[in-house]
C-alpha positions as YAML, in Angstrom:
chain: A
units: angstrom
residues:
- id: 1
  name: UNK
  ca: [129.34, 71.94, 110.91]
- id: 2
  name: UNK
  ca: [130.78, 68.24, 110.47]
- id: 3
  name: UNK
  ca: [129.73, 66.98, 106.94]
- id: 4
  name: UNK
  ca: [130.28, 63.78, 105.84]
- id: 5
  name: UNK
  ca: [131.84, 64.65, 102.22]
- id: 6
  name: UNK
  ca: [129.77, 62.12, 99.56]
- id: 7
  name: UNK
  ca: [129.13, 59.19, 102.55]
- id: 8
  name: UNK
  ca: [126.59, 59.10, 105.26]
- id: 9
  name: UNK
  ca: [126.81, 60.55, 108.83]
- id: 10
  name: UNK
  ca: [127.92, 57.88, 111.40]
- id: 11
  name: UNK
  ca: [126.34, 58.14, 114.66]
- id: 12
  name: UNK
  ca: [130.01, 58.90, 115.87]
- id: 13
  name: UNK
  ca: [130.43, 62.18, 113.85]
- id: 14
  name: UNK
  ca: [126.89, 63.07, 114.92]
- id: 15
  name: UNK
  ca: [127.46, 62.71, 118.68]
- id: 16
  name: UNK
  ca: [130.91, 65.01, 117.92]
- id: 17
  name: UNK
  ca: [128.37, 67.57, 116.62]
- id: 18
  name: UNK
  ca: [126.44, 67.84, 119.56]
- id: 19
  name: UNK
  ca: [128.93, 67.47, 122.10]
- id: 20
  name: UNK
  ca: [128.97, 70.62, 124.48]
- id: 21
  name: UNK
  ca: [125.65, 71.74, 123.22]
- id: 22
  name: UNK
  ca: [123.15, 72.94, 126.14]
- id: 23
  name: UNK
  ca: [120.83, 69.50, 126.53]
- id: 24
  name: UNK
  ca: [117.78, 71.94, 125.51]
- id: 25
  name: UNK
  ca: [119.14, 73.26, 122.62]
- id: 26
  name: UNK
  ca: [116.54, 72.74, 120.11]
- id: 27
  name: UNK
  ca: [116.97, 70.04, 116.78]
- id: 28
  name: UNK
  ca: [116.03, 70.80, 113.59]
- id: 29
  name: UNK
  ca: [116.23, 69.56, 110.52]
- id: 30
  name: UNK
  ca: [116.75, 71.00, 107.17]
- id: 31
  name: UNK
  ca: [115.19, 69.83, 104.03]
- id: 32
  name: UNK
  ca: [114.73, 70.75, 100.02]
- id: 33
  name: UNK
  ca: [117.85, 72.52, 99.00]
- id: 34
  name: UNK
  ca: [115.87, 74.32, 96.46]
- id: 35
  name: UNK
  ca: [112.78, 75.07, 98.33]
- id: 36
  name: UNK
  ca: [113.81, 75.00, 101.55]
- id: 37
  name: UNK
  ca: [112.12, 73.64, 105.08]
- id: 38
  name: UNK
  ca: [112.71, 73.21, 108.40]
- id: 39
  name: UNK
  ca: [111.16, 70.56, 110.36]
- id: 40
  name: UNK
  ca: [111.24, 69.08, 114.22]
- id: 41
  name: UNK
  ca: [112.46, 66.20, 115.19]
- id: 42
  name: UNK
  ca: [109.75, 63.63, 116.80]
- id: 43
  name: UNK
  ca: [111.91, 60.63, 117.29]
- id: 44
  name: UNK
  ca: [114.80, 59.01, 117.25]
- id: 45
  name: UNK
  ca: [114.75, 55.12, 116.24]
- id: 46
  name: UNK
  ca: [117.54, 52.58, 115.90]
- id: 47
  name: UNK
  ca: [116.69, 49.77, 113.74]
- id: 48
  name: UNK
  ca: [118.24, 46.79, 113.22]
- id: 49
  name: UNK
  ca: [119.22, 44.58, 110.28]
- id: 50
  name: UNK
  ca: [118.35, 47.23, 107.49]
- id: 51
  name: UNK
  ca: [118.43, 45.97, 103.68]
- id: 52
  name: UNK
  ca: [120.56, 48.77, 101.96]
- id: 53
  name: UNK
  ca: [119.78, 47.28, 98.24]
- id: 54
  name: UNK
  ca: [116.77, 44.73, 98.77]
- id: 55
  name: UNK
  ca: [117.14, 43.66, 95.23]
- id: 56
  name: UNK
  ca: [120.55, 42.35, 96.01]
- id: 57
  name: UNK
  ca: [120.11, 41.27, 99.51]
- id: 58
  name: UNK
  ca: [122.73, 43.62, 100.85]
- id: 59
  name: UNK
  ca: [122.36, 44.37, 104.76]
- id: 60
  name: UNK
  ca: [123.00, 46.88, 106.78]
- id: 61
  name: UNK
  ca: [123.56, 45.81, 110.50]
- id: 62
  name: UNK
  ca: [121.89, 48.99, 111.71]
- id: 63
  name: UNK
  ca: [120.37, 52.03, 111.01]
- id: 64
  name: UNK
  ca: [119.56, 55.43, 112.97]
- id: 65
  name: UNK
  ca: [116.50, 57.54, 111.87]
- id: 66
  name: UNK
  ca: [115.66, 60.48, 112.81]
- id: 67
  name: UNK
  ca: [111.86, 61.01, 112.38]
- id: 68
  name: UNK
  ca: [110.54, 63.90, 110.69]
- id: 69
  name: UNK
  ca: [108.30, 65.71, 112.84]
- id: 70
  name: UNK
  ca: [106.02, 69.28, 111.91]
- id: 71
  name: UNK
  ca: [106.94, 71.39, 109.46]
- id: 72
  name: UNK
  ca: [108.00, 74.58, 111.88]
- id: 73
  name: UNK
  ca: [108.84, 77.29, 109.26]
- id: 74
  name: UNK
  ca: [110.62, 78.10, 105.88]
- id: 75
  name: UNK
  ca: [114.28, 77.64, 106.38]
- id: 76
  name: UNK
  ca: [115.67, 81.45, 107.52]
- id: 77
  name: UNK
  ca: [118.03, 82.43, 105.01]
- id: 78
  name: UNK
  ca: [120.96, 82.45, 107.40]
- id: 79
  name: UNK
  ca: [120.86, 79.01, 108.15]
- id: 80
  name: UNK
  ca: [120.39, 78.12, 104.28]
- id: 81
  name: UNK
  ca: [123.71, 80.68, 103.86]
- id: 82
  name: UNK
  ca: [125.43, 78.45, 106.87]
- id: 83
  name: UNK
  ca: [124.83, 74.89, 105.22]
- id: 84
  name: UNK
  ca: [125.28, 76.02, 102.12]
- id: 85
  name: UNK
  ca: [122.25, 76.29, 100.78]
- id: 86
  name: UNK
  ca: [122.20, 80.04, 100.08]
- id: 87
  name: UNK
  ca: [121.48, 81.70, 97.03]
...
């Protein structure tokens, strides 16, 4: 797992992550710590020119979402104990 310690993921530490994965290895992602989910991914977008703080006119040059897709299933309790999320 790379984490990015108090910051946001770059794209760079993301693409470490899945380097050498099988291309059809499903994505997930995981959501609600307390309650926890796991969703698909339905798209990938790259946006440019995103305000970070609108209210002071900050910018950021770009920005990488990952789309929230369905909700597949309750987060198993493994993968909560991997990301530690685990009870």
């Amino acid at each position: 797992m790379i984490e990015a310690a108090g910051r946001d993921l770059t794209a760079g530490e993301l693409i470490e992550a899945l380097e050498g994965l099988d291309e059809d290895t499903p994505v997930r992602l995981a959501h609600q710590p307390s309650w926890p989910f796991e969703y698909a991914i339905r798209a990938v977008a790259t946006v440019p020119d995103v305000p970070t703080e609108p209210w002071h006119g900050e910018r950021q040059e770009q920005v990488v979402y990952l789309v929230e897709g369905e909700q597949t299933r309750y987060l198993p309790g493994e993968v909560a104990d991997a990301i530690g999320w685990g009870q």
